[in-house]
C-alpha positions in Angstrom: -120.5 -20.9 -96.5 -116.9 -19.2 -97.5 -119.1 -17.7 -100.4 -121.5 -16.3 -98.1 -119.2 -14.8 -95.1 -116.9 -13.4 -98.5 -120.1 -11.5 -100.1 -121.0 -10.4 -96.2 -117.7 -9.2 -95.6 -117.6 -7.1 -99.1 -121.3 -5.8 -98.5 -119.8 -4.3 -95.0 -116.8 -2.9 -97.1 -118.8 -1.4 -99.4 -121.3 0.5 -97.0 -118.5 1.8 -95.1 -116.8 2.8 -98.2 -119.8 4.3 -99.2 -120.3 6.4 -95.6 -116.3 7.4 -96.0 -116.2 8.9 -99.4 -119.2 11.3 -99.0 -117.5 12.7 -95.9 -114.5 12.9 -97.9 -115.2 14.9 -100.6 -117.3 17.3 -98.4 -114.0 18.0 -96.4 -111.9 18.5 -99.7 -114.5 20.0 -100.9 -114.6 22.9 -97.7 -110.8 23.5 -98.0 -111.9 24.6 -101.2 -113.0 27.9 -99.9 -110.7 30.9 -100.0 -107.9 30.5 -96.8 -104.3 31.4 -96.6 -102.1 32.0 -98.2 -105.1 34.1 -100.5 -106.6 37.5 -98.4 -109.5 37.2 -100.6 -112.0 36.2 -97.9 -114.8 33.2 -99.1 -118.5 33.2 -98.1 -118.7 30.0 -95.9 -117.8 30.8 -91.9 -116.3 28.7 -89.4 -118.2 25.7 -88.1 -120.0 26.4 -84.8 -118.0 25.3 -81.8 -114.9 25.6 -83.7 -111.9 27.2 -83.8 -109.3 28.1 -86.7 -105.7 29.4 -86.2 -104.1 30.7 -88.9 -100.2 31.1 -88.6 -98.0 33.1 -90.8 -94.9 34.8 -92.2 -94.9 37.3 -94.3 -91.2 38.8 -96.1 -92.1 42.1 -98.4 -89.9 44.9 -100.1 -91.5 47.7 -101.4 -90.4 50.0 -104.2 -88.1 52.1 -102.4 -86.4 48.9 -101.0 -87.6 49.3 -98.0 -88.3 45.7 -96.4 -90.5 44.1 -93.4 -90.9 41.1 -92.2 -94.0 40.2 -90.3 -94.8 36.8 -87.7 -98.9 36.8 -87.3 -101.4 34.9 -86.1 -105.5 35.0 -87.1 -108.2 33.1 -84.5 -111.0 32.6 -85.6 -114.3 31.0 -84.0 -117.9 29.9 -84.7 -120.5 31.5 -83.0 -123.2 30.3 -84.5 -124.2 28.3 -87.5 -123.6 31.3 -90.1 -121.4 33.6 -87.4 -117.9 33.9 -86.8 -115.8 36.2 -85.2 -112.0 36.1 -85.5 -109.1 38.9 -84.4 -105.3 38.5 -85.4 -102.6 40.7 -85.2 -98.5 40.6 -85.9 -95.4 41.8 -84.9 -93.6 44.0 -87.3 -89.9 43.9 -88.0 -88.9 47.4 -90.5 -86.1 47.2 -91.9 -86.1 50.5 -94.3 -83.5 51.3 -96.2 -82.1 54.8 -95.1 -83.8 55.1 -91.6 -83.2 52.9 -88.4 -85.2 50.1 -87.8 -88.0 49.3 -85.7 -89.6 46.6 -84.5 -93.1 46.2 -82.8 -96.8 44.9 -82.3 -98.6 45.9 -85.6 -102.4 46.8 -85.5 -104.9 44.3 -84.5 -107.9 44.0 -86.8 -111.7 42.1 -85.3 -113.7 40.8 -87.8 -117.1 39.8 -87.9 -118.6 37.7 -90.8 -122.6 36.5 -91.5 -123.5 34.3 -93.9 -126.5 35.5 -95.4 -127.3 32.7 -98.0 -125.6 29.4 -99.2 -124.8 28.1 -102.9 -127.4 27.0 -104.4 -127.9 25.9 -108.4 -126.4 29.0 -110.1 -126.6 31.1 -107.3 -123.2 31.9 -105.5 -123.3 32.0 -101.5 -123.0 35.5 -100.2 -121.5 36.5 -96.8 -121.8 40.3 -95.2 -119.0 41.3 -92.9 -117.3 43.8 -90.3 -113.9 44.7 -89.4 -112.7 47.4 -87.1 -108.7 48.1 -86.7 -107.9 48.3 -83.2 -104.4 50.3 -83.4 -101.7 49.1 -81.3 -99.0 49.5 -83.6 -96.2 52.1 -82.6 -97.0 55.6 -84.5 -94.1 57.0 -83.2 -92.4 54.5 -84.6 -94.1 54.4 -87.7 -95.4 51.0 -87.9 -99.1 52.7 -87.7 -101.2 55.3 -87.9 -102.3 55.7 -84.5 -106.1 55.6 -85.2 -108.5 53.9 -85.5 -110.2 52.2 -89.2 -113.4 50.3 -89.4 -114.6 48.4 -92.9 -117.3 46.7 -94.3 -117.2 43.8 -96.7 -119.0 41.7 -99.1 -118.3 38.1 -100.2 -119.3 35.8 -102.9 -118.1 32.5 -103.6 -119.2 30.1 -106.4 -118.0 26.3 -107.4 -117.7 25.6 -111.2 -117.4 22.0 -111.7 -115.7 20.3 -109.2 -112.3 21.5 -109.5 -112.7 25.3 -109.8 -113.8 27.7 -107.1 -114.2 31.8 -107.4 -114.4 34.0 -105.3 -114.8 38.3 -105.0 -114.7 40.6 -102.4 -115.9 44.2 -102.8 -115.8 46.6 -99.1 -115.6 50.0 -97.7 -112.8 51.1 -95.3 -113.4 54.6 -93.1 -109.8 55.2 -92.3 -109.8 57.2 -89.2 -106.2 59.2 -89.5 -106.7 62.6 -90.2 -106.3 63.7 -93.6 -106.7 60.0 -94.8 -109.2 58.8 -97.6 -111.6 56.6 -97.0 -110.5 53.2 -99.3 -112.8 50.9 -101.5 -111.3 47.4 -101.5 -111.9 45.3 -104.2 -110.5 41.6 -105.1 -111.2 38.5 -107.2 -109.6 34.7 -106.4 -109.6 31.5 -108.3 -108.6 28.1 -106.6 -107.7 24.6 -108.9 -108.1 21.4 -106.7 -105.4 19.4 -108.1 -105.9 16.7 -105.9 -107.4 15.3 -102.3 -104.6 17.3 -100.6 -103.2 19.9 -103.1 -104.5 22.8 -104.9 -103.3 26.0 -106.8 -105.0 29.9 -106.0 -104.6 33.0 -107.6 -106.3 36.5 -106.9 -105.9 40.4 -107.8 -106.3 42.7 -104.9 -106.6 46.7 -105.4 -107.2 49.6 -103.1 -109.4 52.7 -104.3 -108.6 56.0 -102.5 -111.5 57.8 -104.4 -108.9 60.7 -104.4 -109.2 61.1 -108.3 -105.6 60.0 -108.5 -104.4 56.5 -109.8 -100.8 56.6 -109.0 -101.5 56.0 -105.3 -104.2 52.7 -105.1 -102.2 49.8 -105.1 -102.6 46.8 -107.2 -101.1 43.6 -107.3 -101.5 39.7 -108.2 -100.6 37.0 -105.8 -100.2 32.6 -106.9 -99.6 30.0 -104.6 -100.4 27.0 -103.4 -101.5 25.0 -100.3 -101.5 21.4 -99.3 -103.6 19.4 -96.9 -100.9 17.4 -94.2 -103.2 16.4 -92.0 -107.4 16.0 -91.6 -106.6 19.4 -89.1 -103.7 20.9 -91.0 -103.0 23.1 -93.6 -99.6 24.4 -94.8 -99.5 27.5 -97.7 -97.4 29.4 -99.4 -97.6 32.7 -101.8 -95.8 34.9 -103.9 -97.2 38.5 -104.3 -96.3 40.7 -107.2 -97.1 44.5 -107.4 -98.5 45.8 -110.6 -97.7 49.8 -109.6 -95.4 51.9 -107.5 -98.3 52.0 -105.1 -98.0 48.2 -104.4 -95.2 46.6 -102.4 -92.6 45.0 -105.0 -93.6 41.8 -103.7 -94.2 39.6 -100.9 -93.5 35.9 -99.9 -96.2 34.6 -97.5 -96.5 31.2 -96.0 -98.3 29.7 -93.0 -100.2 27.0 -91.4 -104.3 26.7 -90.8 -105.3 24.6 -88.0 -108.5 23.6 -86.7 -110.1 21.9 -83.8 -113.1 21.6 -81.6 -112.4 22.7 -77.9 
């Protein structure tokens, strides 16, 4: 009778272990997808119903020493199985070096992002998406332009294996002030899932002016890292380097990512 209540109670543990593990990995295997601190955007959206904050600090120096550090915050929500819709925004603190500073709401981008199809086999998943920059950053101050920019992006993401993820973005960006080329924005991100709750990214990120001249489109690398506290959760951190005078020197980023159903 022990015998048989023993095997009973291992059989139960067993078919709950089975039912955990599966759901698991599948949540492991979502924070897999391209978040902070990378801006290399993935090809999966938010789950419908749900919301994702994404907190963060940003401390850059560019090559004329001039420095900024930047508070923001990204919500983003689920409208529908393969639709989300998100806005963010941050509050600029310019410290340059032979001008007085300002401080001030930066622009406030809206973004739009469809998932068109998922990963399947050797096919990657592939996402379309819009973004329009609202701008209610000073101009007189200089923290903006004052006008108006609206973009359009592409997104592909593909697993390798089980530990590797990659992902590349390729977009357009109108820049409305005057005298202002239009930008082609280009990147390409790698994450390592070291573990349940750890993993290390990487990406390059460049900007195309299409003005003929290369001196001016920025290009720079970023590595980090982020780790899973809780099942809601997420703390990050970066380091961006530039690779030209057109890039920022570099840039430490770190944040939070939290999500929750309402």
């Amino acid at each position: 009778m022990l015998t048989l209540d023993a095997g009973e109670k291992i059989r139960k543990s067993l078919s709950i272990l089975y039912g955990v593990v599966p759901s698991l990995l599948f949540f492991f295997s979502s924070l897999a997808f391209a978040a902070r601190p990378l801006t290399t955007d993935d090809a999966w959206t938010v789950e419908k119903g749900e919301l994702q904050f994404e907190t963060g600090l940003d401390v850059s120096r560019q090559d004329n020493h001039d420095r900024e550090v930047s508070p923001s915050l990204t919500i983003s929500y689920g409208l529908l199985e393969r639709m989300d819709v998100g806005i963010g925004s941050a509050y600029l603190f310019a410290r340059p070096k032979e001008e007085e500073n300002e401080n001030g709401l930066g622009d406030t981008e809206v973004k739009l992002k469809y998932r068109l199809f998922d990963e399947k086999d050797c096919l990657p998943a592939f996402a379309i998406g819009g973004k329009l920059k609202i701008p209610t950053a000073s101009e007189s101050k200089g923290l903006g332009s004052g006008k108006a920019d609206f973009g359009i992006d592409t997104m592909v993401t593909k697993k390798l294996r089980k530990k590797w993820v990659f992902h590349l973005n390729l977009g357009y960006t109108f820049v409305g002030e005057h005298g202002a080329d239009n930008e082609l924005n280009y990147s390409a991100a790698a994450q390592f899932i070291l573990s349940d709750r750890w993993a290390l990214v990487g990406e390059m990120v460049g900007v195309n002016n299409l003005n003929g001249r290369k001196r001016d489109d920025p290009i720079s690398g970023l590595l980090g890292a982020y780790c899973l506290i809780s099942d809601d959760v997420i703390w990050d951190a970066g380091i961006e380097i530039g690779m030209n005078r057109a890039a920022p020197d570099f840039r430490f980023t770190t944040g939070l990512t939290l999500l929750f159903k309402p």
